[in-house]
N, C-alpha and C positions, 0 to 999 in steps of 0.2 A: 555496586558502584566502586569496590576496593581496585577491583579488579582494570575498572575503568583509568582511576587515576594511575594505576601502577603503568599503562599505556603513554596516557599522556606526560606520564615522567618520564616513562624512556624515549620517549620522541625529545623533549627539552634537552636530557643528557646529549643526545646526538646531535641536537642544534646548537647545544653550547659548544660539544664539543670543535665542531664546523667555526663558530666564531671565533675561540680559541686561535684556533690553526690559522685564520684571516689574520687575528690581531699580531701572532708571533710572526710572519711574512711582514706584517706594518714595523714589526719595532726591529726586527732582525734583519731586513732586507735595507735600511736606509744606511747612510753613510757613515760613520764613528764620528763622535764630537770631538772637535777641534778646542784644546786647552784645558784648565788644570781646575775646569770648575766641577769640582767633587760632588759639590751637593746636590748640584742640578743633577749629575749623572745618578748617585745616588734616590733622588726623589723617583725617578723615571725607572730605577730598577727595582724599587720596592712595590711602584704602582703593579709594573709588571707581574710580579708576585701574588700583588691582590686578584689583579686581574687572570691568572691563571686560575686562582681558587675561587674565582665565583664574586668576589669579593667589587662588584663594581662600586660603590659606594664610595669604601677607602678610597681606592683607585681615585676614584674624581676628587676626594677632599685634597688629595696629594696634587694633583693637577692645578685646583683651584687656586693652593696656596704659591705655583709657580707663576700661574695668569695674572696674581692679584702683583705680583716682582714685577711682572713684566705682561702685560696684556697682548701682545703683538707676537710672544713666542710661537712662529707656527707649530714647531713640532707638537708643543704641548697643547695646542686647540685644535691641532687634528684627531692627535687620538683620544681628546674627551669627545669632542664629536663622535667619534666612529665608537666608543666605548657608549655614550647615550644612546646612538642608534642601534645596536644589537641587542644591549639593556631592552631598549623597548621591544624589539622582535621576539627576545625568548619571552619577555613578559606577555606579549601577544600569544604563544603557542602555548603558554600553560594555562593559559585561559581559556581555551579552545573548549569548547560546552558539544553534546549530543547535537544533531537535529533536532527540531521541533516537531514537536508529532503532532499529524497532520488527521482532523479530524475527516472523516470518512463517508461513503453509504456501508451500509450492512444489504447483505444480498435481499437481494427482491424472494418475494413471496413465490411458495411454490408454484401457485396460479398462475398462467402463462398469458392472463390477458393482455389484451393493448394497452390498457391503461397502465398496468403495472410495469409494462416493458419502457413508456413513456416516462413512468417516475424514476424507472430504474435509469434512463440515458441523461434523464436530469440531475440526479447523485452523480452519475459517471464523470460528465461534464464539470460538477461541481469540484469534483476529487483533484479531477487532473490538473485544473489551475490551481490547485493549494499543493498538490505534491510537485508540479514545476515552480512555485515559490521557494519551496521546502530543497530540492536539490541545490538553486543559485544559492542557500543562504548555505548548504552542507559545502558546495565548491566552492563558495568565497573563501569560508576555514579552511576546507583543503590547500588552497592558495597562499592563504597566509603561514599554512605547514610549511608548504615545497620553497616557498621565497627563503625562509630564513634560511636552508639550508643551499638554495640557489644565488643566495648573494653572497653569503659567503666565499663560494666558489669562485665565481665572478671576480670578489678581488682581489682573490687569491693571483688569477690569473692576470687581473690588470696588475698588481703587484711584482709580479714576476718579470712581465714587462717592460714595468717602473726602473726597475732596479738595475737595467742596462740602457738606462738612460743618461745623459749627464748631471752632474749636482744642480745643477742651473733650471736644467728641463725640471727633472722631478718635483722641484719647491714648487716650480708653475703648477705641475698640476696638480699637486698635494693641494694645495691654494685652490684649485678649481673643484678637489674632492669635497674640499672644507665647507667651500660655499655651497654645495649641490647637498651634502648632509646637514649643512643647518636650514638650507630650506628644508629636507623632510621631516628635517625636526621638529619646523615651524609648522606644517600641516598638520603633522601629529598632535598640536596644540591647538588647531582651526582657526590657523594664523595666515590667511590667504596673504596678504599684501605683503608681510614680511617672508613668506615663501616665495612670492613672485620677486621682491626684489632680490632677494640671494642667488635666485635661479638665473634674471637677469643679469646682474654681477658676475657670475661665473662661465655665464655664455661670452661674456665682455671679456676676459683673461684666457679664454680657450689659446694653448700653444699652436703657432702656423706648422702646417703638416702635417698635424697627428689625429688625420682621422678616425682611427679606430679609435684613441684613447676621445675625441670627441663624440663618436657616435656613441661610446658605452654612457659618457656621462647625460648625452639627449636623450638616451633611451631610460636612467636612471632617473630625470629629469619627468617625461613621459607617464611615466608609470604613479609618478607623485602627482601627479595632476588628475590621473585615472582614479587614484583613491578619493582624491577630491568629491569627483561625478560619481562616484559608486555609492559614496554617503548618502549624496543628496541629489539626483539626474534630475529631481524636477523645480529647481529652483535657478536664477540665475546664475548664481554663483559657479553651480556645477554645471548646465550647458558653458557656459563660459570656461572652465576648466576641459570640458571635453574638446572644445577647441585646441583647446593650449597642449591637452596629450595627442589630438591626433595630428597638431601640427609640429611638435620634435620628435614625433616616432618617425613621420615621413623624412622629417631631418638627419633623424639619426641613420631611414634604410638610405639615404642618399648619399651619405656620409662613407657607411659603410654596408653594402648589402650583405653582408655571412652574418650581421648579427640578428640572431634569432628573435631577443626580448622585444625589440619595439614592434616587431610584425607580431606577437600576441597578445601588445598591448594596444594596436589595433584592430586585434580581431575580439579581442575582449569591449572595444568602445562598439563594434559592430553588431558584437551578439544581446549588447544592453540595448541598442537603440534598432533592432530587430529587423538587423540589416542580415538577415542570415546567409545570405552567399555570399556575402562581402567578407562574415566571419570568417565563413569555410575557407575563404582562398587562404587569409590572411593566417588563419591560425595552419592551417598544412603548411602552409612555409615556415613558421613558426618549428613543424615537429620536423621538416625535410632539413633545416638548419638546426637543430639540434635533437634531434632523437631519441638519444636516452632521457627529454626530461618528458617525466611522466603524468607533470601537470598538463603540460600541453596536449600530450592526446586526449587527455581525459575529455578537458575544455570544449579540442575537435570532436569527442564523441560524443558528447552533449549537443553541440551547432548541430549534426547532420540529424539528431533523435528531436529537435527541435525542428528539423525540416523536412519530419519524417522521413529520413532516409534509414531505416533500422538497420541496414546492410552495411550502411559505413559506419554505421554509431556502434556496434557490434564490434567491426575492426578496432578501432578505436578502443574503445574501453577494454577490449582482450588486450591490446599493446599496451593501455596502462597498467593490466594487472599484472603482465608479462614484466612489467619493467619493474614494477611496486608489488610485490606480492600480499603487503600488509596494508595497500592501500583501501581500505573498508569502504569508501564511498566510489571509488571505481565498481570493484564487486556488486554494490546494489542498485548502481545504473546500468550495469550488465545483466544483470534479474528482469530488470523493467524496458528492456530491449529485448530479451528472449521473451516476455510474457507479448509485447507488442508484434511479434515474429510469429507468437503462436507457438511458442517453445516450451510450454508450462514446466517440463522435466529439470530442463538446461539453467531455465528460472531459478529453479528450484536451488538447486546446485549452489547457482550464485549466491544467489540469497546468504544458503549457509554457509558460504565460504566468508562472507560480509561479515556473520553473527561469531565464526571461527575465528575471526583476527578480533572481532570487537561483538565481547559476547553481548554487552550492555548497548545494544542497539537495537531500541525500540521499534523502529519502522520496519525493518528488514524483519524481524520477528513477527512482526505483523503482516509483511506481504506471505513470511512463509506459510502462516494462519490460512490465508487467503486463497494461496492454492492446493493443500490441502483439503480445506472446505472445496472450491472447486472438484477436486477429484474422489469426491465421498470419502475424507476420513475427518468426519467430525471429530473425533477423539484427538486425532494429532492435532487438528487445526484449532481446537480446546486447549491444549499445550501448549500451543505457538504463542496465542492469545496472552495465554497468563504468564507467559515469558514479557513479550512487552509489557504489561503491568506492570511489574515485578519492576521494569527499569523508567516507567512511566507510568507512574498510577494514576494520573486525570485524562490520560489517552481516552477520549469518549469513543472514539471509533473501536477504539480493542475492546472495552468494556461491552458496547454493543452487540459487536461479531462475536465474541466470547458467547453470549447467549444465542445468539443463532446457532453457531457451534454445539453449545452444551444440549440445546432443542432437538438439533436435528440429531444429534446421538440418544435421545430418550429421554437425556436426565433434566427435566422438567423442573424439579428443584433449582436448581446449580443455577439453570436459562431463570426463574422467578427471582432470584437475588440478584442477578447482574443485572434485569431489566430495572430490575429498582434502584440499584445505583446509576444504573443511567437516565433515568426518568428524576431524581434529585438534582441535575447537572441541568434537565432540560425535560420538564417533566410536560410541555404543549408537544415535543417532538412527535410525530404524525406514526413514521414506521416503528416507535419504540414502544408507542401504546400500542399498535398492533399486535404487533409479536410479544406484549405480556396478555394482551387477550388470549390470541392461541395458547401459549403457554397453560392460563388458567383452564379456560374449557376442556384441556387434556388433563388438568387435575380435577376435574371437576366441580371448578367453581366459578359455576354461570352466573353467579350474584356477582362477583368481582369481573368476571371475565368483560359483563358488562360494563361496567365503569367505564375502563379501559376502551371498547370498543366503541363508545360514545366519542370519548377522547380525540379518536384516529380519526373518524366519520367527521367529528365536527373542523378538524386543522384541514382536512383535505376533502371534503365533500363530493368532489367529482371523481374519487377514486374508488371504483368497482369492487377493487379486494375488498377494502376498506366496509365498505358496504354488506356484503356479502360472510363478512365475518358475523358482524353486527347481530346478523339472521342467525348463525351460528350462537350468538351468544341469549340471542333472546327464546330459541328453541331448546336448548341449555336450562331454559326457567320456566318455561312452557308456558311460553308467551305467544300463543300463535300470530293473534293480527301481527303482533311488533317483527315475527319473523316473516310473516308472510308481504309484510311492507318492506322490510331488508332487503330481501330475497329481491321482490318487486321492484324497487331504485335499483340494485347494482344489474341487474336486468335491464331497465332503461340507459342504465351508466354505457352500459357495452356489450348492443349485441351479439355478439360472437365469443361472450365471456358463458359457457355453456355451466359450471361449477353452480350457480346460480336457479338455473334453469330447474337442473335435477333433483337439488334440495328445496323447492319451491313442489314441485313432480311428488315429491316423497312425503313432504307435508302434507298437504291437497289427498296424495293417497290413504295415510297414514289415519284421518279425518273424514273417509269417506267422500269425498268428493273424485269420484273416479274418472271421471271422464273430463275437469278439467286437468287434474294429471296427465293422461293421454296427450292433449292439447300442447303443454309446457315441454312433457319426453318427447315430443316427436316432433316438438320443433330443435330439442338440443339432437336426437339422431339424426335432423339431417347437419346438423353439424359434426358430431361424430357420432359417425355410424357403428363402428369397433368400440365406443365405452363401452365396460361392461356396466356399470353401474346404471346406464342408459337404459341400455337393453335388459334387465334386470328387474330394471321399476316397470321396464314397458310389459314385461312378460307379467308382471303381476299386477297391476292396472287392467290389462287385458282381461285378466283372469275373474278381476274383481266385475269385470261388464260382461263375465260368459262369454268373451271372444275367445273362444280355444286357437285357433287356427294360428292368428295374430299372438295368441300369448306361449304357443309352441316355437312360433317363428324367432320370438327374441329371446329365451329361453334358451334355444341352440344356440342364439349367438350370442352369448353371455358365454356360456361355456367354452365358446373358441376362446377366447381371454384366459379363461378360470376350470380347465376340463377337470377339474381335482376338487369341484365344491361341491360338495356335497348337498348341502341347502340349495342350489339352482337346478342342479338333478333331480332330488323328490320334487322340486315343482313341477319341473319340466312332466316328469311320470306324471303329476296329477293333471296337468294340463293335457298331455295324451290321454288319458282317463276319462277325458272330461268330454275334448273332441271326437270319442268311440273309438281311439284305436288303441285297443287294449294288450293287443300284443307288443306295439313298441313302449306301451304302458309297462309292459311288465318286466321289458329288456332294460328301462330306465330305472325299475326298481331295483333291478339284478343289478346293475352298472354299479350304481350308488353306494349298495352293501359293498360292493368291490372297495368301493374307494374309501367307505365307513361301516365298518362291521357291526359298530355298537348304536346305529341309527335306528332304533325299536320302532319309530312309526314310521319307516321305509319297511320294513319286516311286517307291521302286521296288513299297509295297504299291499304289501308283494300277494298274502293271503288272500288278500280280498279279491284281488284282480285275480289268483287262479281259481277264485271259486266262481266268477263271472267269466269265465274262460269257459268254466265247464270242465275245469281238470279238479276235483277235490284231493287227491291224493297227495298230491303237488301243494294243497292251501293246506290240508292236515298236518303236512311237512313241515311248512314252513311257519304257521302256528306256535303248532308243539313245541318247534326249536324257539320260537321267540318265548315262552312260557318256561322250558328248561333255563335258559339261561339268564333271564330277567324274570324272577320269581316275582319282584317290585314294580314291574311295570304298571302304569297306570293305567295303560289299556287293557292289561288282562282281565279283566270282567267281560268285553269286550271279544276279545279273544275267542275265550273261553264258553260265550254264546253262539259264537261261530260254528268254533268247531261240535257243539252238542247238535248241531243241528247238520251236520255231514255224514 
């Protein structure tokens, strides 16, 4: 967090400094005072002093005590005016707080069923309208960053202007500056009516002819009215103000069309009231009339990623990081536009360029989690995780993905405590019990695993993973009915959820019920016909009903999957064995030792099948050598009767 505030100090340093440079143009561009009054000149050059060191405060006490001489003094109420209003702008940007981290789904379950893909596009769904909350509240900050440094500028420029005006002109519009900053002062206070009347006042005094200098103050005007509706859009008061901004923006572009502000203070009223193309137009003029400011593209690359266009929102957001190198919430809407593009790498990139200017950003750390985890590196995506922790510790969605994360890399520990702290936060949550069930059943504890999987089953009932764990966990405690109704419901849940099927298949087998096994595998093979786990049960089911033929057939195709298992091989040989053909029996024994040297009963059936061959010399061989080198065999008795009798 050190590291954070040392950031937002030096963004204040460089907004003070901007304001500075505005106020020394206010006091050193105006006319020299006329006559021999010391004090005043003196109060006015001390304030300055304060006002250079930071010192607003003084500054205004010294002002005060001129106002209280003389209330009517313009000089001295314009620039306590303009010294309150930057006061509160830099106080605005040292306030400036992280985003809100935005709670999450954690990835769906490795089961690919419908149901699960179902739950998954409903988190999906859920994400995207709290992380599009999460950016307008990151870009309103940003906003309030670029202003202070953008109005400063601004009157820099309208200053400059000022100052080859006449003595006469300038007091007018000093006078109209006055009235347009204490109306924003008064909004700053949620003083509508005395904002509206100062605003009105100062449209009443506008000098004839000087449209620019009037379009700058209706767009100044504009923009205080927009804060208004930004607080509050859905009460009267703030439709009633959005009125009032979009009608002296159009004032201000009619006024004067090069100025850029009020066309992005109507493209900002268009993109709140989700008027999206009306944004786009408004804010492109916005960036075609002013360019280098790099709130504006930003804003435009937000509109078109709101209107789905990721191709403009893409330009966009590269021009504002082109323009803002250090601008950290550009960076991670350019992540979330390369991930929409299908650009995971380029994402990626962004991302850490976001966490590179602002290491203490939670979200960004977490999408980089995110896709990491996407591209199998649980470990980094474990890192990423406990990076936003670290800067957001009630982040339930990082705490979550942390455990999926730590799961999916093995460490089963690490995934048991983080589900627990998320399960204290929200301990009904449906996929949190879930995934500390897995968790448990892979450490072995099918008394707790169940808890938990009761937990998920009961928040979500119509959810087949859900379900299917359940089986998991109740076969875990060898509970058979309870697994074999698990099994059963998420089987009803979704037929095409095959995960189900085959551990239903394996039970059923495992219990001697061979032939409603068959029944369950061979309804999951004709859905997939390449599992191996399928083809596997089926080959031994098969075997268990003496269908050789059948349990040779998926036996082989088990092994397209798995040509290097050994245990599906010596079946396979016994199931040739069994069928009478002993010569591919005996190639399957031979195969096996190929691929497991130390498999003793592939060695002593290799035996058996050459002495049923009718080759003894070949079964004495291969005996012997299982006897030479496993003296402990437990079949050497076995063996050993064998060969007495060759």
């Amino acid at each position: 967090m050190k590291k954070n505030k040392k950031i937002i100090i030096g963004i204040s340093a460089a907004a003070v400094a901007l304001i500075l440079l505005a106020v020394s143009y206010f006091v050193f561009m105006r006319k020299p005072a006329e006559g021999p009054n010391m004090i005043r000149e003196n109060s006015f050059s001390l304030a300055r002093e304060y006002i250079a060191q930071g010192e607003y405060q003084r500054a205004l006490d010294i002002l005060d005590r001129l106002l209280i001489e003389n209330s009517e003094d313009p000089e001295a109420r314009e620039l306590r005016d303009e010294i309150l209003r930057f006061q509160r702008l830099a106080a605005e940007n040292d306030a400036l707080q992280n985003p809100i981290p935005i709670p999450s789904s954690i990835p769906s379950p490795e089961e690919t069923s419908a149901q699960a893909k179902l739950e998954e596009e409903r988190r999906a769904a859920e994400l995207a309208r709290m992380e599009e909350r999460s950016a307008a509240q990151a870009a309103a900050e940003a906003e309030r960053q670029a202003e202070i440094a953008a109005e400063a500028e601004r009157r820099k420029v309208q200053e400059e202007e000022m100052a080859r005006k006449s003595a006469a002109l300038q007091t007018q519009m000093r006078e109209v500056q006055s009235l347009v900053a204490r109306g924003r002062e008064a909004i700053s206070r949620n003083d509508l009516n005395a904002a509206r009347e100062a605003f009105n006042e100062a449209l009443g005094k506008m000098p004839d002819g000087e449209n620019r200098f009037e379009a700058q103050e209706l767009a100044e005007i504009a923009e205080a009215y927009y804060e208004v509706f930004s607080k509050q859009p859905d009460t009267p008061e703030g439709r009633e103000a959005a009125q009032e901004a979009a009608a002296h923006a159009r004032s201000a572009v009619q006024k004067d069309p090069t100025q850029a502000l009020p066309h992005y203070t109507l493209g900002k009223l268009n993109r709140d009231l989700r008027q999206t193309d009306a944004a786009i137009a408004e804010l492109k003029e916005a960036v075609r009339l002013d360019p280098n400011n790099y709130i504006y593209s930003f804003d435009l690359g937000r509109a078109y990623f709101t209107n789905r266009d990721y191709a403009g929102a893409r330009q966009y957001f590269e021009n504002a990081t082109t323009l803002n190198r250090n601008f950290e919430s550009a960076w991670y809407n350019l992540g979330g536009t390369f991930r929409a593009l299908g650009r995971p790498n380029d994402a990626l990139t962004a991302y850490r360029r976001a966490v590179g200017v602002k290491p203490d950003y939670p979200t960004a750390h977490r999408e980089i989690g995110r896709i990491l985890a996407a591209q199998g590196d649980p470990r980094g995506a474990a890192d990423a995780f406990t990076k936003a922790l670290q800067y957001a510790p009630n982040d339930l969605a990082s705490v979550r993905e942390l455990g999926v994360a730590q799961m999916a890399s093995g460490d089963f520990v690490s995934a048991e405590a983080s589900f627990a702290k998320a399960l204290k936060s929200s301990p009904k949550d449906d996929q949190t019990n879930y995934n500390m069930a897995v968790v448990k059943i892979n450490q072995d504890k099918g008394a707790e695993a169940l808890d938990y999987a009761k937990q998920a089953v009961d928040a979500a009932p119509s959810n087949a993973v859900y379900a299917y764990t359940l089986g998991l966990a109740y076969e875990a405690t060898d509970d058979f009915e309870g697994a074999v109704a698990a099994y059963g419901r998420a089987v009803s849940l979704d037929g095409t959820y095959i995960r189900p099927r085959i551990n239903l298949g394996s039970l059923y087998l495992a219990n001697g019920f061979s032939e409603q096994a068959v029944n369950l595998l061979s309804a999951a093979y004709n859905q997939e016909p390449r599992s191996f786990e399928v083809n596997n049960n089926l080959g031994s089911a098969y075997a268990r009903l003496e269908q050789w033929p059948q349990s040779v057939e998926h036996y082989e195709k088990a092994l397209q999957s798995e040509p290097k298992n050994s245990t599906v091989r010596i079946n396979l040989a016994r199931a040739l064995a069994g069928s009478g053909d002993l010569q591919k029996a005996r190639d399957a024994y031979l195969e096996c030792l190929k691929i497991d040297a130390a498999n003793w009963d592939a060695q002593l059936e290799l035996g058996k099948t050459y002495v049923s061959l009718g080759d003894p010399d070949s079964a004495k061989r291969s005996l012997r050598e299982l006897i030479s080198r496993n003296p402990n065999y437990s079949g050497k008795a076995e063996a050993e009767r064998i060969l007495s009798g060759l």
